[in-house]
N, CA, C and O atoms as a GROMACS GRO file, in nm:
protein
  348
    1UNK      N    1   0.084  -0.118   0.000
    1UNK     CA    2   0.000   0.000   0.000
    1UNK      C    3   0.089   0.125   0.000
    1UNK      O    4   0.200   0.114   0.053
    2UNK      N    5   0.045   0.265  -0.064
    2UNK     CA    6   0.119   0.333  -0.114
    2UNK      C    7   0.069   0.453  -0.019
    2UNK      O    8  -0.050   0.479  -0.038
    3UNK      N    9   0.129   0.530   0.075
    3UNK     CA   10   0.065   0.602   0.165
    3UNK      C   11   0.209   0.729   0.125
    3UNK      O   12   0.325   0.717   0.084
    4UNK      N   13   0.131   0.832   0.161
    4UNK     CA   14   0.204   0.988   0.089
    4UNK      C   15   0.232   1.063   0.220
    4UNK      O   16   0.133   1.103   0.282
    5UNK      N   17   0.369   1.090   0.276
    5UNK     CA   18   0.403   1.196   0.377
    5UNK      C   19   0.453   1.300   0.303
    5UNK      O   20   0.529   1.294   0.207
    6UNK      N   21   0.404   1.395   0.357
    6UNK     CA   22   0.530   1.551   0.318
    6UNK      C   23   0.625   1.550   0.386
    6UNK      O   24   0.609   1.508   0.501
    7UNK      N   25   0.752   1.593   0.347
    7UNK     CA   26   0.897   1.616   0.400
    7UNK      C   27   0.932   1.759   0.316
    7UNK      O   28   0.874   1.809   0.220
    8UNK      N   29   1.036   1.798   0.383
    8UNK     CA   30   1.114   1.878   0.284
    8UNK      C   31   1.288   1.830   0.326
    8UNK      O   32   1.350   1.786   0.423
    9UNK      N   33   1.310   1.868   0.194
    9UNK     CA   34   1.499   1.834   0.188
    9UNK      C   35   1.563   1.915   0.215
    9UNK      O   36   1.573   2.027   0.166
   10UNK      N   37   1.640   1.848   0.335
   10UNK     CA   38   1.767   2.010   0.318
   10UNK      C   39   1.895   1.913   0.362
   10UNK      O   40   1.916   1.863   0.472
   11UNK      N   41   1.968   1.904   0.253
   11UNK     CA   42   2.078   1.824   0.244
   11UNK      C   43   2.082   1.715   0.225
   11UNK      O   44   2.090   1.707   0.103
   12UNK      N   45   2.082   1.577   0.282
   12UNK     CA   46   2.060   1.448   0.287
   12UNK      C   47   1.970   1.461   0.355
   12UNK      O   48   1.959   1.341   0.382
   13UNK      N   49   1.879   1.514   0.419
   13UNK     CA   50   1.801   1.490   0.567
   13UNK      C   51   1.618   1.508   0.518
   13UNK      O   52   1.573   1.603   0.454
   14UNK      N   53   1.576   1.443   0.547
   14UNK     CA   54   1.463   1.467   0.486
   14UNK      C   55   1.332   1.547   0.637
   14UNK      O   56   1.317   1.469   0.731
   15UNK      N   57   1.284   1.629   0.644
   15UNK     CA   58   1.261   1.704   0.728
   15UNK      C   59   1.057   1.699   0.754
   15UNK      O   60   0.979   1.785   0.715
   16UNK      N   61   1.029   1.593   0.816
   16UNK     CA   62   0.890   1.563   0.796
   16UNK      C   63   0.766   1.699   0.789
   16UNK      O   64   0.761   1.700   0.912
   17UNK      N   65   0.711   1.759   0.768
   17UNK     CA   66   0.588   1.849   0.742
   17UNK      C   67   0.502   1.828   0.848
   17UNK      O   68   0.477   1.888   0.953
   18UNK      N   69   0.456   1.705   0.782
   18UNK     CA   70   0.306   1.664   0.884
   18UNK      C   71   0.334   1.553   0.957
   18UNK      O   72   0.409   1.554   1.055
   19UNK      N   73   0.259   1.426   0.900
   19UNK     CA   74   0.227   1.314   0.978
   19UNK      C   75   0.374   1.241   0.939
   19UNK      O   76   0.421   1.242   0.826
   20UNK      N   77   0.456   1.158   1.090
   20UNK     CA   78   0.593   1.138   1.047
   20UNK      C   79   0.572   0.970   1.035
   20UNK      O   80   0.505   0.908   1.118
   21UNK      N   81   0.629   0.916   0.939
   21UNK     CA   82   0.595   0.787   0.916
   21UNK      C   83   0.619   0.689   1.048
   21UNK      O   84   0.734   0.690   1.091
   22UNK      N   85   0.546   0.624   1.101
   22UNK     CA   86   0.578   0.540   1.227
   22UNK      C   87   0.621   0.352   1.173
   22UNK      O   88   0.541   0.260   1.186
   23UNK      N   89   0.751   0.339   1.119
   23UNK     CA   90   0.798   0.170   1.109
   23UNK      C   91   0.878   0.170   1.220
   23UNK      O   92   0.990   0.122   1.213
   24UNK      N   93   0.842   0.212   1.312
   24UNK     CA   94   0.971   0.168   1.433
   24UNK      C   95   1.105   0.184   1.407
   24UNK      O   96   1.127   0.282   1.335
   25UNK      N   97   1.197   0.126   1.438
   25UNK     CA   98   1.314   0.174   1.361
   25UNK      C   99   1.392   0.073   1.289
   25UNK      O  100   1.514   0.060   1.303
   26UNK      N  101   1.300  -0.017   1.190
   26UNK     CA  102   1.326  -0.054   1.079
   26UNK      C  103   1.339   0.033   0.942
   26UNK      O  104   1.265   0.131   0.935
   27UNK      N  105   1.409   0.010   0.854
   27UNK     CA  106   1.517   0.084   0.734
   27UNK      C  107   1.350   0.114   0.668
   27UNK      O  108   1.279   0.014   0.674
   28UNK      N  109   1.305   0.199   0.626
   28UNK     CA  110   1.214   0.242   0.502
   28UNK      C  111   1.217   0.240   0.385
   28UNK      O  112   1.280   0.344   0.371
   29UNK      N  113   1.198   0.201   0.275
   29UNK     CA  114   1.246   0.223   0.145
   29UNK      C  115   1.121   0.368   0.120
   29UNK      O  116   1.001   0.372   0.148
   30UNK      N  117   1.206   0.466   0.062
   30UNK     CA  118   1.129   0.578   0.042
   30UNK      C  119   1.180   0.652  -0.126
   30UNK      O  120   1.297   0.655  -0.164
   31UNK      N  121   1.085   0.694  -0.191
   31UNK     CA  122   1.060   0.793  -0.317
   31UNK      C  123   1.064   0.921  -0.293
   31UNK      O  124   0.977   0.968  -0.219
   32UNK      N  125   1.176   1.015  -0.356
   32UNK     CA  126   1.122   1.141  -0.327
   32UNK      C  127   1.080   1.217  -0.470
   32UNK      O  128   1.175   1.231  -0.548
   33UNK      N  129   1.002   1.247  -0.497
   33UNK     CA  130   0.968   1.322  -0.578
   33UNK      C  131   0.958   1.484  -0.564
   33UNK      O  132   0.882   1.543  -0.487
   34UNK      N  133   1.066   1.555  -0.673
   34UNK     CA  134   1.080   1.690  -0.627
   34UNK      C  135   0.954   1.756  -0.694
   34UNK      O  136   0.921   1.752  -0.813
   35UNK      N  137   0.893   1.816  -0.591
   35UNK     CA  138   0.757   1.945  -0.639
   35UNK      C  139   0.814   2.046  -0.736
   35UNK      O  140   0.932   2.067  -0.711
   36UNK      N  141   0.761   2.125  -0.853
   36UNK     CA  142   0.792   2.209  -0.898
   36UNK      C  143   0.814   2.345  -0.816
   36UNK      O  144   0.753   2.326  -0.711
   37UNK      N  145   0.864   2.456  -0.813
   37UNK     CA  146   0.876   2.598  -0.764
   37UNK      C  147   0.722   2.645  -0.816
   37UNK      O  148   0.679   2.626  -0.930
   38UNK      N  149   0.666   2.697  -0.730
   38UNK     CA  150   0.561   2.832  -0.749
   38UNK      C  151   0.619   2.886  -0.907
   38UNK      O  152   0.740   2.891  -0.925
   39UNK      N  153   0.543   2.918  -0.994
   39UNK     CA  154   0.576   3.003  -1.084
   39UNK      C  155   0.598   3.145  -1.015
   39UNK      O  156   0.539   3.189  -0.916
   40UNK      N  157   0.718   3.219  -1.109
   40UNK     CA  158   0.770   3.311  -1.065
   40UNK      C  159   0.688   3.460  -1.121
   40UNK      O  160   0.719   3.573  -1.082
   41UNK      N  161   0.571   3.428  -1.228
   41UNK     CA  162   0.536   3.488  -1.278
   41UNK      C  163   0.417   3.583  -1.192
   41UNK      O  164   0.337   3.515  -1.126
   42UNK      N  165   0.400   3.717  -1.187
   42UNK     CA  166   0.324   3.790  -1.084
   42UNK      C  167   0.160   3.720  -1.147
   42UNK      O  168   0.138   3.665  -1.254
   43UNK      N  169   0.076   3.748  -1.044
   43UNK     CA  170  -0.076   3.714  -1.056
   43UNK      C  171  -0.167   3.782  -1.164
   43UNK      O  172  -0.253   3.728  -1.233
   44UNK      N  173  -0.127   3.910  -1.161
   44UNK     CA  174  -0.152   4.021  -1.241
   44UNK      C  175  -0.128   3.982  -1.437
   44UNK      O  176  -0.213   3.991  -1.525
   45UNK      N  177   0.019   3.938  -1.448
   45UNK     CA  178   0.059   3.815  -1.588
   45UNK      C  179  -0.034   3.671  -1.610
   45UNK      O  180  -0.090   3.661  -1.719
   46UNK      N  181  -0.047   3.601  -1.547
   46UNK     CA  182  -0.093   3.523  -1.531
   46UNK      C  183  -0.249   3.502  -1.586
   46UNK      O  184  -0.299   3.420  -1.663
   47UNK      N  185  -0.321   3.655  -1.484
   47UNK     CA  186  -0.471   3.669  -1.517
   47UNK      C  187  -0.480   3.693  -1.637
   47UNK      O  188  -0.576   3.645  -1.697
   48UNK      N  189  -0.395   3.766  -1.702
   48UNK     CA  190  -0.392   3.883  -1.784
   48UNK      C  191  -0.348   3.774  -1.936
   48UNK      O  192  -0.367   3.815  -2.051
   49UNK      N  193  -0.292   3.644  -1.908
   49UNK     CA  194  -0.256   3.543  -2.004
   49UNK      C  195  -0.377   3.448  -2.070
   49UNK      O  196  -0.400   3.408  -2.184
   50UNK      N  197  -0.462   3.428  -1.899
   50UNK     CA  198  -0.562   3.335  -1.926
   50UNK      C  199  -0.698   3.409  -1.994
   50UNK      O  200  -0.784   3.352  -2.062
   51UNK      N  201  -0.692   3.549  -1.958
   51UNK     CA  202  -0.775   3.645  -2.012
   51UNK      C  203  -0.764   3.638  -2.198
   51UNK      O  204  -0.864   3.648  -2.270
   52UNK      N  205  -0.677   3.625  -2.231
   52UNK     CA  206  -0.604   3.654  -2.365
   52UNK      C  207  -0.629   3.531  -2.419
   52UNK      O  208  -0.692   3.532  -2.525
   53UNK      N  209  -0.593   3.408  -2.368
   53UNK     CA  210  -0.603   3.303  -2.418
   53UNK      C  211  -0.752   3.268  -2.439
   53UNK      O  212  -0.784   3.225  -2.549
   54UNK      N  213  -0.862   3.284  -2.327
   54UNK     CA  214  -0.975   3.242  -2.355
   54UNK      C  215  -1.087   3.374  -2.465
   54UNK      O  216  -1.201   3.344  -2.502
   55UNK      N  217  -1.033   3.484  -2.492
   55UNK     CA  218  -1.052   3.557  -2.597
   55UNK      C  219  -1.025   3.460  -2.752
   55UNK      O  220  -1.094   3.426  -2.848
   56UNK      N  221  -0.934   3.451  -2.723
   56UNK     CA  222  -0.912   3.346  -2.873
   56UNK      C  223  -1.017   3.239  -2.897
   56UNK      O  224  -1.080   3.205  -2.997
   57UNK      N  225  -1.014   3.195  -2.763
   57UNK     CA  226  -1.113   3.055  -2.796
   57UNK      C  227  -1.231   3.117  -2.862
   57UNK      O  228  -1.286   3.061  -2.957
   58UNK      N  229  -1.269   3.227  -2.816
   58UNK     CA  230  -1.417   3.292  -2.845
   58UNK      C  231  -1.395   3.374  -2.945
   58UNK      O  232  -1.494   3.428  -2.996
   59UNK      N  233  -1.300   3.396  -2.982
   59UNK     CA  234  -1.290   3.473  -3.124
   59UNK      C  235  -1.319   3.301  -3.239
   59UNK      O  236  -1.388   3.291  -3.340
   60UNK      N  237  -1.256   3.217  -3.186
   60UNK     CA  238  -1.237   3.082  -3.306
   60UNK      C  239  -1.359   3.048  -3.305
   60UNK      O  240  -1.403   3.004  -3.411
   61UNK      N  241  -1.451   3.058  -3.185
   61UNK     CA  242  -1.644   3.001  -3.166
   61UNK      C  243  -1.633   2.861  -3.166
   61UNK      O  244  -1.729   2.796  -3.207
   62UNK      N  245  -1.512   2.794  -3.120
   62UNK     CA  246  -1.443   2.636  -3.132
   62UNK      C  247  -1.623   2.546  -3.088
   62UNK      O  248  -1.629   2.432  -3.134
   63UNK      N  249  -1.726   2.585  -3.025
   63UNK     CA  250  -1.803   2.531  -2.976
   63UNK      C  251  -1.914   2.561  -3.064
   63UNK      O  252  -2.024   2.539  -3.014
   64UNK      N  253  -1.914   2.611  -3.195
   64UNK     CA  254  -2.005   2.644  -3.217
   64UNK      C  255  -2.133   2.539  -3.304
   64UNK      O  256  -2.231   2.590  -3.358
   65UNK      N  257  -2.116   2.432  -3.303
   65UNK     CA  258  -2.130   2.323  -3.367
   65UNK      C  259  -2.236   2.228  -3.223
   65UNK      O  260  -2.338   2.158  -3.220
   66UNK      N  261  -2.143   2.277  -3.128
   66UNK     CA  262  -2.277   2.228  -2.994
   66UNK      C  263  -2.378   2.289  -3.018
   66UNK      O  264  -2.375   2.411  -3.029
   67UNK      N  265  -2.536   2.190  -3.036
   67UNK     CA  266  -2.692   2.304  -3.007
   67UNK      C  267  -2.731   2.253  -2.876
   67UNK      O  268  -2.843   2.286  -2.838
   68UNK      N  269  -2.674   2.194  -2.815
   68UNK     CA  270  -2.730   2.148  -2.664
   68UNK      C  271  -2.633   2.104  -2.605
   68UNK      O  272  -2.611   1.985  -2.632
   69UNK      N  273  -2.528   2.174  -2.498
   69UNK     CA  274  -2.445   2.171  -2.407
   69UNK      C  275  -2.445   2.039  -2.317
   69UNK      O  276  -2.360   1.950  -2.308
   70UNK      N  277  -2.565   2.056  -2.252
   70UNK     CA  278  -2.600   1.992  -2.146
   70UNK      C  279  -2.579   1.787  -2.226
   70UNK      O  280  -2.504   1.695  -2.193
   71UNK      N  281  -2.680   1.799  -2.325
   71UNK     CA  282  -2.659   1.626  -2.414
   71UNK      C  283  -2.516   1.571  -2.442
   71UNK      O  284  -2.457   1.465  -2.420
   72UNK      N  285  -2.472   1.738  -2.524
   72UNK     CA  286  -2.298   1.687  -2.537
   72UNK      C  287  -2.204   1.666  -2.452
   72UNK      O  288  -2.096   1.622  -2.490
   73UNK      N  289  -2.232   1.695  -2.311
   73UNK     CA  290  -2.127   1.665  -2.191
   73UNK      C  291  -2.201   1.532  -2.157
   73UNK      O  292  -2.118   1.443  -2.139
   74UNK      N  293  -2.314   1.494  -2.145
   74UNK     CA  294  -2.390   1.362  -2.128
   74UNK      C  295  -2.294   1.250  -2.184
   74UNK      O  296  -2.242   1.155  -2.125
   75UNK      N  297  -2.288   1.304  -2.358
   75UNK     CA  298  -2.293   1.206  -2.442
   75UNK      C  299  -2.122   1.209  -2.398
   75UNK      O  300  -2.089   1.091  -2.402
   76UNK      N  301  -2.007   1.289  -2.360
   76UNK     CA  302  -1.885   1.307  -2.395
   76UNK      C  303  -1.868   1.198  -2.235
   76UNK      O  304  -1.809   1.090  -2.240
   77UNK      N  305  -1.927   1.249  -2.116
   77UNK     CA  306  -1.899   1.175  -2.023
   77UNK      C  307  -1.966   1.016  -2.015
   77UNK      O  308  -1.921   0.916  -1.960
   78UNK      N  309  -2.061   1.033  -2.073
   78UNK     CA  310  -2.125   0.907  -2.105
   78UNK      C  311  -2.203   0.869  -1.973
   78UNK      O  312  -2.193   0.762  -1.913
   79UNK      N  313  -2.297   0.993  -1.931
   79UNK     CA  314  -2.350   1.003  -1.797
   79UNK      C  315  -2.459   0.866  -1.779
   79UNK      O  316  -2.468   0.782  -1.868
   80UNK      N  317  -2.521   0.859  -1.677
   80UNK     CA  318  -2.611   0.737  -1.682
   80UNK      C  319  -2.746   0.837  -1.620
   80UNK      O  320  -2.728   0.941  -1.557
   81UNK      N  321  -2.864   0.786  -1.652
   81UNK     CA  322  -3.015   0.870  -1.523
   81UNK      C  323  -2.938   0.802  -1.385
   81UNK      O  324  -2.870   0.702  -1.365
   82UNK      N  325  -2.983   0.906  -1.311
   82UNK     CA  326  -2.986   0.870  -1.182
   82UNK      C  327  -3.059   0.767  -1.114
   82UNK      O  328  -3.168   0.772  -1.169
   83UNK      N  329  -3.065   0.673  -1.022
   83UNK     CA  330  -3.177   0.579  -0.987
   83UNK      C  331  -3.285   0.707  -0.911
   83UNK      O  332  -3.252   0.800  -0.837
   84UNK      N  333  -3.431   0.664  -0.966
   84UNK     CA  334  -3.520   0.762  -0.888
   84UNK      C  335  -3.501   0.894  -0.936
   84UNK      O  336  -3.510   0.985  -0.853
   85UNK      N  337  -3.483   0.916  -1.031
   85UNK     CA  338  -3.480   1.086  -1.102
   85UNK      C  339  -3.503   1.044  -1.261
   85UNK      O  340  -3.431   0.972  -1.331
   86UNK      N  341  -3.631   1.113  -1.296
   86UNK     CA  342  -3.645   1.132  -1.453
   86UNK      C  343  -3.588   1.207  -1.476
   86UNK      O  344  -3.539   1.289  -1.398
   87UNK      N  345  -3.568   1.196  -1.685
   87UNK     CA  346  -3.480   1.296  -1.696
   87UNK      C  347  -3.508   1.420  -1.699
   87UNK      O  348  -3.418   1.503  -1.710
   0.00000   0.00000   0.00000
């Protein structure tokens, strides 16, 4: 079973966050996987990117071929009726 602690690294030493793994003091075999950095980019860039980008989408009308939203996410997720709810 595959259970997830936070640590952070500082040198060889791995520095627990939260919950500290309890094997007694038998050897662990452990994975570290390094997290990316925060983008360095201010909030203000960012908004101002996704703003720009979703202009395009709506300049292209990429959706315009949907006449009923609601059927085509049905049909894309492949929803089921609920038990006890018509549609």
């Amino acid at each position: 079973m595959q259970r997830i602690f936070e640590a952070i690294l500082k040198g060889n030493v791995l520095e627990w966050a939260n919950e500290v793994p309890t094997e007694g003091d038998r050897p662990v075999r452990v994975y570290v996987i390094l997290q990316e950095e925060r983008s360095t980019l201010s909030a203000e860039f960012r908004r101002k990117r996704i703003v720009e980008i979703l202009e395009k989408i709506a300049a292209n009308n990429v959706f315009a071929e949907i006449s009923d939203p609601v059927e085509w996410q049905r049909d894309l997720r492949q929803d089921r009726p609920l038990p006890g709810r018509g549609e």
